[in-house]
Structure formats: structure tokens, C-alpha cells
N, C-alpha and C positions, 0 to 999 in steps of 0.2 A: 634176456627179456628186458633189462633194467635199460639196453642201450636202444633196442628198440623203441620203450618210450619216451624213452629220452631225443631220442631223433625226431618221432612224430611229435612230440611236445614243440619242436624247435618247428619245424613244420608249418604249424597253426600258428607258432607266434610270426615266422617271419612273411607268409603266404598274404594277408590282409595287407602288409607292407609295401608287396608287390605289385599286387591287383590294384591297390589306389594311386602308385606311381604311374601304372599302365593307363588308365585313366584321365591325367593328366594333359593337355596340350599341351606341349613344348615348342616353342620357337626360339630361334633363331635372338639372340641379344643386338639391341641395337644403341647398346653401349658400350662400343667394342671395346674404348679407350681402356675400360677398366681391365678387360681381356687381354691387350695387348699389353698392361704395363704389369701384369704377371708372368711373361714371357720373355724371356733372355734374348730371344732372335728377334728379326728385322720381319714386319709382317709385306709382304709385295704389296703392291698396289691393287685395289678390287678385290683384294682378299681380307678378312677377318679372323681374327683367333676368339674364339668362344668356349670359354668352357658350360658345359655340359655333364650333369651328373658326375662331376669328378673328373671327367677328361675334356683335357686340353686338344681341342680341334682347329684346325687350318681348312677355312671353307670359303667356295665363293660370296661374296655380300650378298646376303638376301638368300641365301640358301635355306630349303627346308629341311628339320632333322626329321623322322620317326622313328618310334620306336615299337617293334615288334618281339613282344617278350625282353628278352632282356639283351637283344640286339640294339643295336645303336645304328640307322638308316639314314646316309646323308645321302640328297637328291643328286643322282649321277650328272654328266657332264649334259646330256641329250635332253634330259626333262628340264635342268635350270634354264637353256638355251631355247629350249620350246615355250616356257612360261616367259622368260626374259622380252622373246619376241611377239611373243601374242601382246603382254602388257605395251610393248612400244607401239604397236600396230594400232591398240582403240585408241592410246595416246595419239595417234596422229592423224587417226579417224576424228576423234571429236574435236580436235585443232583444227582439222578442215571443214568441219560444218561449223564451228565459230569462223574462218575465211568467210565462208560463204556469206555467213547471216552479214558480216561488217558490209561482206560486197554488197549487198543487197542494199542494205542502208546507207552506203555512198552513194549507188546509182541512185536511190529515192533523194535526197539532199540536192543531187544537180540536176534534174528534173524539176523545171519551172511550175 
């Protein structure tokens, strides 16, 4: 009986601890340097080492983490590639409606 409430005692203490970590946003550090110079290996290029609740990760730049329960969810290879390219896409959508607007305001300048 003594271990059973002794268990649920632990329970209640560590349970509040959890639910407000789950809660939390977690992203992705964008200050790798510090990440890398805790790391013994060479990080590749376009990759970052992040640590993470304790764990040291090797992820793409810009990678998103989540976490479900007390899983740890880095964005597979197809989702980063799908974000990566959508972001480069309006990037080069609204580069070319600023093209546009500049052309518009040369042709008005050489027009007498």
C-alpha cells in the first residue's frame, strides 16, 4: 500500500511538469554556433546541431521540432522540402511584382 502511494504521490508531483513542457513552443535554435561548439564532430553544410531538451540533434537549417508527449518530432525530409519550396515560391512571387511595379515606373519616366 505504502509503494502504491508513494508512486501516485510521484505521479501528481511529476505530471504538472509535463503538461506545461507540452505546452510549450519549441523551435528550432538559431544560434547554432553555441550548438555546434558543444559537439565534437564536424556539422555538414545546411545542417545544424541543436540541442533539444537534453538531446543533441543533427537537423536540417530551419527544421521544425514537435513534440508529442514525450516524443521528440523532427519534420521528415518531404515536409521540410515542401515548406522550403513553397517559402522560395512567394519569395519570388513578390520579387516579381516588385519587377513589375520598377517596369512600370521606367516605361512612365521615358514617356514624354
Amino acid at each position: 500500500m505504502k509503494k502504491l502511494l508513494i508512486g501516485f504521490g510521484i505521479v501528481l508531483l511529476v505530471l504538472p511538469v509535463l503538461s506545461s513542457a507540452q505546452d510549450k513552443d519549441y523551435t528550432v535554435n538559431d544560434n547554432s554556433d553555441e550548438a555546434n561548439n558543444n559537439t565534437n564532430s564536424v556539422v555538414p553544410e545546411g545542417m545544424e546541431a541543436v540541442n533539444v531538451k537534453g538531446f543533441n540533434l543533427l537537423i536540417p537549417k530551419g527544421a521544425k521540432i514537435d513534440f508529442n508527449g514525450a516524443q521528440l518530432i523532427v519534420e521528415d525530409t518531404t515536409q521540410y522540402m515542401s515548406r522550403k519550396f513553397e517559402e522560395i515560391d512567394m519569395r519570388l512571387k513578390k520579387i516579381e511584382r516588385k519587377l513589375e511595379e520598377q517596369d512600370k515606373k521606367n516605361k512612365a519616366l521615358k514617356t514624354p
